[in-house]
mmCIF file as gemmi writes it, N, C-alpha and C atoms, coordinates in Angstrom:
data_model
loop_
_atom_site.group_PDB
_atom_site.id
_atom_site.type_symbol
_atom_site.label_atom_id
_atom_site.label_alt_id
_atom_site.label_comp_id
_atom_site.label_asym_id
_atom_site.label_entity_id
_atom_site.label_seq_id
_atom_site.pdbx_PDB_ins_code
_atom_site.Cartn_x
_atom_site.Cartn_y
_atom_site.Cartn_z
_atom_site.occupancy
_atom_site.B_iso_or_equiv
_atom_site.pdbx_formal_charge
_atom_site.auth_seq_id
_atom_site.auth_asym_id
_atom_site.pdbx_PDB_model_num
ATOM 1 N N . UNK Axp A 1 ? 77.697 124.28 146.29 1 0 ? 1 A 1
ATOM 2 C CA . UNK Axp A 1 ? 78.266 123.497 145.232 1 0 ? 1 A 1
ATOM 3 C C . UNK Axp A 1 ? 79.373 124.295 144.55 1 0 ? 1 A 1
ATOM 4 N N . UNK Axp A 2 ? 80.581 123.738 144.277 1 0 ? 2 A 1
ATOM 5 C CA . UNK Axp A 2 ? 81.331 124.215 143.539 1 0 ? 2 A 1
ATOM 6 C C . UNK Axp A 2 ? 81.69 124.145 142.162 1 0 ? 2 A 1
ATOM 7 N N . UNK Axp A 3 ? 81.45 125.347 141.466 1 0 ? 3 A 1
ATOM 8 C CA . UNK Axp A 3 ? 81.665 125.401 140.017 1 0 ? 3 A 1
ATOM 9 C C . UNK Axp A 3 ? 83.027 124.907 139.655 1 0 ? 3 A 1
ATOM 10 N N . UNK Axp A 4 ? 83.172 124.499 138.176 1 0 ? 4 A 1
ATOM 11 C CA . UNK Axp A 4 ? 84.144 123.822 137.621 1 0 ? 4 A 1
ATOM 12 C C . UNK Axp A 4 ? 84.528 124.74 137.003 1 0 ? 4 A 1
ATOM 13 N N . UNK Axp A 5 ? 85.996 124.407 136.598 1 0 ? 5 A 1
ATOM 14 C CA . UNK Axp A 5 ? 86.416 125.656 135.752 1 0 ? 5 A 1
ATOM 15 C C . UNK Axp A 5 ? 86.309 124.987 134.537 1 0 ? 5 A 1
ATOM 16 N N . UNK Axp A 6 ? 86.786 125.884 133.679 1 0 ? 6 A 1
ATOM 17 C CA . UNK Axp A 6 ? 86.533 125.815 132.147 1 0 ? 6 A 1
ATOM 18 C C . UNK Axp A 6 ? 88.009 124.722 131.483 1 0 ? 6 A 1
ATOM 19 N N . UNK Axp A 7 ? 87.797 124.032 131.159 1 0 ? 7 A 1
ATOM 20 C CA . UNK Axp A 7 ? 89.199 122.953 130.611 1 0 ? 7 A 1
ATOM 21 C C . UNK Axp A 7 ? 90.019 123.81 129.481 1 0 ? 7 A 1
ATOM 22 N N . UNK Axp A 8 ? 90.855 124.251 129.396 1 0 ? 8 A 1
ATOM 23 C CA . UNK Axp A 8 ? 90.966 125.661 128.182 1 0 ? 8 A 1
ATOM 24 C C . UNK Axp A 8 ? 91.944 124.924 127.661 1 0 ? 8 A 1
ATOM 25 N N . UNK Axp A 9 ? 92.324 123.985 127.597 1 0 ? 9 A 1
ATOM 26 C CA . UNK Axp A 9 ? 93.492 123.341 127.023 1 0 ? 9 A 1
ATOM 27 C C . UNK Axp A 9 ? 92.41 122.095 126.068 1 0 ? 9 A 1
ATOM 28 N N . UNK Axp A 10 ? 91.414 121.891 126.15 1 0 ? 10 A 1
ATOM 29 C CA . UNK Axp A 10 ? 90.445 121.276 125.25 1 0 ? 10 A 1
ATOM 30 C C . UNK Axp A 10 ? 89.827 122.138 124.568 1 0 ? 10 A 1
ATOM 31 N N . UNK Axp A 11 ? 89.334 123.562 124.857 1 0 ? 11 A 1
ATOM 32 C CA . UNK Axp A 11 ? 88.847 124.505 124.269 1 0 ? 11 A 1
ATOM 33 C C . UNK Axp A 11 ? 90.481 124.688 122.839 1 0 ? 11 A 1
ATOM 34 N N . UNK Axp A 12 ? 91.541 124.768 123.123 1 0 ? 12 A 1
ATOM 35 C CA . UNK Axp A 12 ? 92.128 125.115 122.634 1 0 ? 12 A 1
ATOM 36 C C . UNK Axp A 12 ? 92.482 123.981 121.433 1 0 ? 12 A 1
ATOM 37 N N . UNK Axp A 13 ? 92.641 122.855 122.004 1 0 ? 13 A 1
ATOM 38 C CA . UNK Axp A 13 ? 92.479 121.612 120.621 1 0 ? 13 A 1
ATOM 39 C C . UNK Axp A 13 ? 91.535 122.071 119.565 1 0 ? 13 A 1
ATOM 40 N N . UNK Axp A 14 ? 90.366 122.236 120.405 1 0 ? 14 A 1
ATOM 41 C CA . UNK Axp A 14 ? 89.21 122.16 119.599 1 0 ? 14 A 1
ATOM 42 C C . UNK Axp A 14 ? 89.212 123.224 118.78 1 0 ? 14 A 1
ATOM 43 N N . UNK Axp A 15 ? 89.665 124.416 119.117 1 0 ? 15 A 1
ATOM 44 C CA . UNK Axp A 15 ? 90.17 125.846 117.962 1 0 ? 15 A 1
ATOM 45 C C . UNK Axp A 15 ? 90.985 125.389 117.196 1 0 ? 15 A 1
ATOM 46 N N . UNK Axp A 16 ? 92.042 124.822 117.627 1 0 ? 16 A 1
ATOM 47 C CA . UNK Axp A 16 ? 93.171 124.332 116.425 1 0 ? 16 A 1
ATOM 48 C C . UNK Axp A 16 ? 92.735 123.242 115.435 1 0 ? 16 A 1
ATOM 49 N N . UNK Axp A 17 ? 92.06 122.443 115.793 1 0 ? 17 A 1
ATOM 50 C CA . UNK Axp A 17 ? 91.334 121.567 114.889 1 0 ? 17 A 1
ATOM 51 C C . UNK Axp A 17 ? 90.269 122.49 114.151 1 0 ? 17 A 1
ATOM 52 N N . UNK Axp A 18 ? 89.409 123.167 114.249 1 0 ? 18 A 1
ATOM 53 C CA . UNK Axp A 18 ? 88.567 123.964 113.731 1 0 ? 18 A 1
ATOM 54 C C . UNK Axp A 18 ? 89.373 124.871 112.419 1 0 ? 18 A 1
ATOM 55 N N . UNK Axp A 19 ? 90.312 125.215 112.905 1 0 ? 19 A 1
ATOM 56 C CA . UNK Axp A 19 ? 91.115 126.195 112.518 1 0 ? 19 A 1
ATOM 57 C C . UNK Axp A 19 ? 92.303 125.799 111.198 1 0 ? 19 A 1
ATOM 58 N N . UNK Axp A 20 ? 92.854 124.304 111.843 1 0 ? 20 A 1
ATOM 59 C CA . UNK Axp A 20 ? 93.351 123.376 110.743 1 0 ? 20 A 1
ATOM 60 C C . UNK Axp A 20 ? 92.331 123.075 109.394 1 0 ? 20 A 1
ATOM 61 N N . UNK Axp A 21 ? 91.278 122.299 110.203 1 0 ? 21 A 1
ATOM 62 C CA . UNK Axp A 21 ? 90.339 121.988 108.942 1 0 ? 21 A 1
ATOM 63 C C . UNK Axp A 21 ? 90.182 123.018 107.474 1 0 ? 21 A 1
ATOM 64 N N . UNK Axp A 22 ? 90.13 124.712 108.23 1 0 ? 22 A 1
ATOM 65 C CA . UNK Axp A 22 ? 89.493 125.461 107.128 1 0 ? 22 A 1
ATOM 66 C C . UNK Axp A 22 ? 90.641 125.72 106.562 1 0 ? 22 A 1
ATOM 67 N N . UNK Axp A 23 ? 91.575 125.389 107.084 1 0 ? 23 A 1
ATOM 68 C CA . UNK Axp A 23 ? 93.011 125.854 106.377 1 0 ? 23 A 1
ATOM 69 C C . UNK Axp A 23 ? 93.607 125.099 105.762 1 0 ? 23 A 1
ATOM 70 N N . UNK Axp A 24 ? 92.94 123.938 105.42 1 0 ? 24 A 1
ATOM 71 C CA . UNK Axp A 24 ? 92.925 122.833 104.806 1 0 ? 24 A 1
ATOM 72 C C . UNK Axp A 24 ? 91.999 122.818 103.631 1 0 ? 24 A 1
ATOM 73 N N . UNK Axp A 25 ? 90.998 123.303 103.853 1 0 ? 25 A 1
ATOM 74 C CA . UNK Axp A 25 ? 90.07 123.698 102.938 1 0 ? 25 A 1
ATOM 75 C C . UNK Axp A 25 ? 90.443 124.495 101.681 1 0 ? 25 A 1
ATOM 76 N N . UNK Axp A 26 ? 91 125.965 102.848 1 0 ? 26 A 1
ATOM 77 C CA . UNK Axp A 26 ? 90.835 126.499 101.547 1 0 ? 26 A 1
ATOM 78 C C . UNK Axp A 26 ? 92.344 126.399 100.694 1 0 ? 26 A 1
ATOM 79 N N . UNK Axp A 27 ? 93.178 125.983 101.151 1 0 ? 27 A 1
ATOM 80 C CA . UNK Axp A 27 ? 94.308 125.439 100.481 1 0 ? 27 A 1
ATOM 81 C C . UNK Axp A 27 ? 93.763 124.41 98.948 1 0 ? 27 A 1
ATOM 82 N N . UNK Axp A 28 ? 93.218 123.425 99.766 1 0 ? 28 A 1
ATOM 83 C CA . UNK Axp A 28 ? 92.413 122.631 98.232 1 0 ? 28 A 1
ATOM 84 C C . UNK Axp A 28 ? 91.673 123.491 97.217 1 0 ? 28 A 1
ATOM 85 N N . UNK Axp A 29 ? 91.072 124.262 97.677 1 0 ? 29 A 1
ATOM 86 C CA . UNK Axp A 29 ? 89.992 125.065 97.018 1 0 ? 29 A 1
ATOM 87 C C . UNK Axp A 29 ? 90.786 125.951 96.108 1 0 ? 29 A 1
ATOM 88 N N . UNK Axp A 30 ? 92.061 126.607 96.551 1 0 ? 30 A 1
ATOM 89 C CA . UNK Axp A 30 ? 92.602 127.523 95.877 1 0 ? 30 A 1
ATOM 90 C C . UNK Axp A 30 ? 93.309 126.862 94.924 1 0 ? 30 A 1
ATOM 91 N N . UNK Axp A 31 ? 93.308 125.379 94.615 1 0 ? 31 A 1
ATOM 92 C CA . UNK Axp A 31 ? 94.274 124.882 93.534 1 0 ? 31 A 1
ATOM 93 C C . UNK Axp A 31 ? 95.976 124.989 93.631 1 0 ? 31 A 1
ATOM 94 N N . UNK Axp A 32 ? 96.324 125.116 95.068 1 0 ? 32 A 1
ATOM 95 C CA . UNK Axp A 32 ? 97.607 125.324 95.481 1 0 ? 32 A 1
ATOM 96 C C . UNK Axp A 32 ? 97.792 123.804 96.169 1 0 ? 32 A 1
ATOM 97 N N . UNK Axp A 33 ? 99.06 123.505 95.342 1 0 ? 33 A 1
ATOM 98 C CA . UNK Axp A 33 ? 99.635 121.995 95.955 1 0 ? 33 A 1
ATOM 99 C C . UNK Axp A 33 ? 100.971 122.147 96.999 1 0 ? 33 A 1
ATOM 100 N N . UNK Axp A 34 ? 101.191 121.317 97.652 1 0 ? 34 A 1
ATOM 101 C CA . UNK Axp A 34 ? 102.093 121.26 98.654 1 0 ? 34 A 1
ATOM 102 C C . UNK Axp A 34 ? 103.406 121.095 97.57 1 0 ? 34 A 1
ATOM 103 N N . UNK Axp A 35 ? 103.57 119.725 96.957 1 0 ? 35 A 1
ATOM 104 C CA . UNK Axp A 35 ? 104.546 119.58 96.492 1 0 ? 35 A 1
ATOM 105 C C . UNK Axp A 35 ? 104.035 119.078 95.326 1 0 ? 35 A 1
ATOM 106 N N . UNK Axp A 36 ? 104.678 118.997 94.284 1 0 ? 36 A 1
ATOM 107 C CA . UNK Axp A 36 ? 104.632 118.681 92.684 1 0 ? 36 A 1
ATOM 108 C C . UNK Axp A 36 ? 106.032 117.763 92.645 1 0 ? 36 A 1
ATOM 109 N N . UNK Axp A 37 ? 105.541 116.837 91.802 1 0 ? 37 A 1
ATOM 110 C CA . UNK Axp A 37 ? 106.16 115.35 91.301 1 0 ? 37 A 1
ATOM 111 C C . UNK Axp A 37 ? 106.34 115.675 90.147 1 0 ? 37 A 1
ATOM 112 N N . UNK Axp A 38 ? 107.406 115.344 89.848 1 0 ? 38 A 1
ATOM 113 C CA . UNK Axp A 38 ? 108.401 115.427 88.7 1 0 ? 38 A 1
ATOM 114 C C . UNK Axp A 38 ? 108.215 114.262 88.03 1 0 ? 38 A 1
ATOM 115 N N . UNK Axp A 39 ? 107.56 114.772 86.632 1 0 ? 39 A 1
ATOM 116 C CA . UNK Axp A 39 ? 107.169 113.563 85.827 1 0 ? 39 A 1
ATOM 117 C C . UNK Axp A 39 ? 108.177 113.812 84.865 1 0 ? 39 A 1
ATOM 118 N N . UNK Axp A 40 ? 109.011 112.389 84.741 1 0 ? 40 A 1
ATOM 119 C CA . UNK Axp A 40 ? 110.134 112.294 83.77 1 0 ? 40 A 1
ATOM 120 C C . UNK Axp A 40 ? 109.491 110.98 83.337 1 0 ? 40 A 1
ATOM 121 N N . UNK Axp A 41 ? 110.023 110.568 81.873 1 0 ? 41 A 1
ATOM 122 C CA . UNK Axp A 41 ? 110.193 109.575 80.932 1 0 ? 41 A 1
ATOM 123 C C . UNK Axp A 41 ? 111.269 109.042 81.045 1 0 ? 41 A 1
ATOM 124 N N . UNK Axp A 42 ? 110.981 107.838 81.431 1 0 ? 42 A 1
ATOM 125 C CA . UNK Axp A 42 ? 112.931 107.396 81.21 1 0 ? 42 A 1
ATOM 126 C C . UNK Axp A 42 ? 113.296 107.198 79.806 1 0 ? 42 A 1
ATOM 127 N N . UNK Axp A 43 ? 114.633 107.498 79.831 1 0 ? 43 A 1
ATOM 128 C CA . UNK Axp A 43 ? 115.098 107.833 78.929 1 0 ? 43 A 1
ATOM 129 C C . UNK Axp A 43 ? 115.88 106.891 78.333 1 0 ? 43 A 1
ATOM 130 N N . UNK Axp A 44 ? 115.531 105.59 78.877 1 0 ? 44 A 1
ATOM 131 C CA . UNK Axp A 44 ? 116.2 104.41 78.506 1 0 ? 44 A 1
ATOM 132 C C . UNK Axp A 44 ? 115.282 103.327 77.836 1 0 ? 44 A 1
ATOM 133 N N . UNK Axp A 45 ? 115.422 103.051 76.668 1 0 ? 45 A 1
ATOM 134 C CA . UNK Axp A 45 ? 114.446 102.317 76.069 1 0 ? 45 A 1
ATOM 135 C C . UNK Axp A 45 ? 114.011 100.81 76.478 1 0 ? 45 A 1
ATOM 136 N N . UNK Axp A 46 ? 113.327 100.244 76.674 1 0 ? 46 A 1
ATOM 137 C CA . UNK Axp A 46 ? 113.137 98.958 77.699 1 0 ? 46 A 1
ATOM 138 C C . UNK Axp A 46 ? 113.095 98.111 76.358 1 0 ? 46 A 1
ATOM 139 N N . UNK Axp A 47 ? 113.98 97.019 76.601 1 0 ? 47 A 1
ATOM 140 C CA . UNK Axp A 47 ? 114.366 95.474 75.985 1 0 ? 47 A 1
ATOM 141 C C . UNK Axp A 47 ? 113.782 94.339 76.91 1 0 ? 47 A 1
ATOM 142 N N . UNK Axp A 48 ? 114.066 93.655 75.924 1 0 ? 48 A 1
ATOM 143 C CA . UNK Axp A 48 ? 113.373 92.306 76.72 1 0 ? 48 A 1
ATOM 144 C C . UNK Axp A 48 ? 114.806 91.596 77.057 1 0 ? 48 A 1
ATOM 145 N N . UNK Axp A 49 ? 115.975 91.968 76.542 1 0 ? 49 A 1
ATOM 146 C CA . UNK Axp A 49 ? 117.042 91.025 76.396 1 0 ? 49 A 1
ATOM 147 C C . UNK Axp A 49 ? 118.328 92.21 78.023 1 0 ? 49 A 1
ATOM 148 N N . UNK Axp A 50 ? 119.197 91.319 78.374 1 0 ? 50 A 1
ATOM 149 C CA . UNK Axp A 50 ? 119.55 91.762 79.996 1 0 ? 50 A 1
ATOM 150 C C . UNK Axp A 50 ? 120.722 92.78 79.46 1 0 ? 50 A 1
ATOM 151 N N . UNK Axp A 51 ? 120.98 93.567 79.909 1 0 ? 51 A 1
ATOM 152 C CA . UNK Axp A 51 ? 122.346 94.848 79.561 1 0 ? 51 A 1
ATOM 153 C C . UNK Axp A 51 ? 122.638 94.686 80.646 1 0 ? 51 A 1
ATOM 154 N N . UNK Axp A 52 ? 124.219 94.399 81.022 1 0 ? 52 A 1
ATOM 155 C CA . UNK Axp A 52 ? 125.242 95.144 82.594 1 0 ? 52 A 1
ATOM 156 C C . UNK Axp A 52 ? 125.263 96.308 81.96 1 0 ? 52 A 1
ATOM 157 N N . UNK Axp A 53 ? 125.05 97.37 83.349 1 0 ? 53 A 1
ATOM 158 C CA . UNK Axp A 53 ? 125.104 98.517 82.868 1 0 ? 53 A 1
ATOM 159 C C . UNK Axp A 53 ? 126.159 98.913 84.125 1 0 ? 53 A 1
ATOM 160 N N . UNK Axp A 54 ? 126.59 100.331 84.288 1 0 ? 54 A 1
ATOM 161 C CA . UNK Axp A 54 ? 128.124 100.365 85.541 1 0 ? 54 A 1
ATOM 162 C C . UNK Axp A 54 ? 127.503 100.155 86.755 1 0 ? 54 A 1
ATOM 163 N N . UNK Axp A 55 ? 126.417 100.828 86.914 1 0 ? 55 A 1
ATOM 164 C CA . UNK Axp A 55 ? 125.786 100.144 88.671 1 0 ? 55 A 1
ATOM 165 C C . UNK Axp A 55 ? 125.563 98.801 88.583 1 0 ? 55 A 1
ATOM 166 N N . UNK Axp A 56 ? 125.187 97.746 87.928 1 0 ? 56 A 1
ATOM 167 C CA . UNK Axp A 56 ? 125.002 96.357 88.211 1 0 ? 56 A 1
ATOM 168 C C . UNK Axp A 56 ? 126.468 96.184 88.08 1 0 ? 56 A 1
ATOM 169 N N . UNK Axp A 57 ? 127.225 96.611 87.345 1 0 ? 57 A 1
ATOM 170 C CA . UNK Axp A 57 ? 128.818 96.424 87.737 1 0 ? 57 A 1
ATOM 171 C C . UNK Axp A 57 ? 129.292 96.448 89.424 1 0 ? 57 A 1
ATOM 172 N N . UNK Axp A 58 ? 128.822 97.436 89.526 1 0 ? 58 A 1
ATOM 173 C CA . UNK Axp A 58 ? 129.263 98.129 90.589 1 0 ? 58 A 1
ATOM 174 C C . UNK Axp A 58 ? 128.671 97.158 91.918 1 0 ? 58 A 1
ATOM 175 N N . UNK Axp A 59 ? 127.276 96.525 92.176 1 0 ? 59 A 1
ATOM 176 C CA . UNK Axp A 59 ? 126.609 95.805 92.828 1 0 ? 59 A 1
ATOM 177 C C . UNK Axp A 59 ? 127.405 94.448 92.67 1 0 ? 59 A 1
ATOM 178 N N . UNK Axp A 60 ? 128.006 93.894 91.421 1 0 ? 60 A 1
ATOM 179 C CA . UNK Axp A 60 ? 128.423 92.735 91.358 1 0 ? 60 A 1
ATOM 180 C C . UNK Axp A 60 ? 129.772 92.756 92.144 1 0 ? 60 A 1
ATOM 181 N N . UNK Axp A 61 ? 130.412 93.794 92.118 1 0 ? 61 A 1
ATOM 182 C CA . UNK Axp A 61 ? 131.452 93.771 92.344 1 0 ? 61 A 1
ATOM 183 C C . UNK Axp A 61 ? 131.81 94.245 94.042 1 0 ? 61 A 1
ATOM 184 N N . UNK Axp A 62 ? 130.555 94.927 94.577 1 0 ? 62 A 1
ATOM 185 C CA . UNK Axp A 62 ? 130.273 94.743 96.287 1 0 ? 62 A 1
ATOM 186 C C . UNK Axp A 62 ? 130.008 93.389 96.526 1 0 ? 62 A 1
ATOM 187 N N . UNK Axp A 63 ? 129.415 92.459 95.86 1 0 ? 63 A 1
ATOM 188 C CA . UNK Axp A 63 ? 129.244 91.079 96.059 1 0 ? 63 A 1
ATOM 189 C C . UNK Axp A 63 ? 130.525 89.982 96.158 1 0 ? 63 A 1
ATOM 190 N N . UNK Axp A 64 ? 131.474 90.55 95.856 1 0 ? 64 A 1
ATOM 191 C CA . UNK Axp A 64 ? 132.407 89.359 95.539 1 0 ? 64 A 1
ATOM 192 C C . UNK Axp A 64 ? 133.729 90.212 96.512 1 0 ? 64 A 1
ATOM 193 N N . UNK Axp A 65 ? 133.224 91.242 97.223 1 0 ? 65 A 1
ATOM 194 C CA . UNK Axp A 65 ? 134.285 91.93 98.632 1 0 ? 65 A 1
ATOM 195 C C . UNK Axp A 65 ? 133.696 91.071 99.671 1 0 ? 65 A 1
């Protein structure tokens, strides 16, 4: 009977997945974020009533080329 060889290219997924996971882990664990979101306030006070402002200018005026 002939032995099989070893699939080492599934052995090797299976390390990199093993290997991802904990490095995934301890990334969360350490309180280290990938990227941070920029929390701004706009700075424009919201009305109920309509303002043209220069970009809706600007949109109206691609509309009528």
């Amino acid at each position: 009977m002939k032995k099989q060889q070893p699939d080492l290219n599934r052995r090797s997924l299976l390390k990199a997945l093993s290997i991802g996971g904990t490095a995934g882990v301890a990334i969360a664990a350490s309180g280290v974020s990938v990227a941070h979101a920029a929390e701004t306030k706009p700075s424009v006070k919201h009305t109920d009533s309509y303002h043209e402002t220069a970009h809706i200018r600007s949109y109206y005026n691609s509309l009528r080329s």
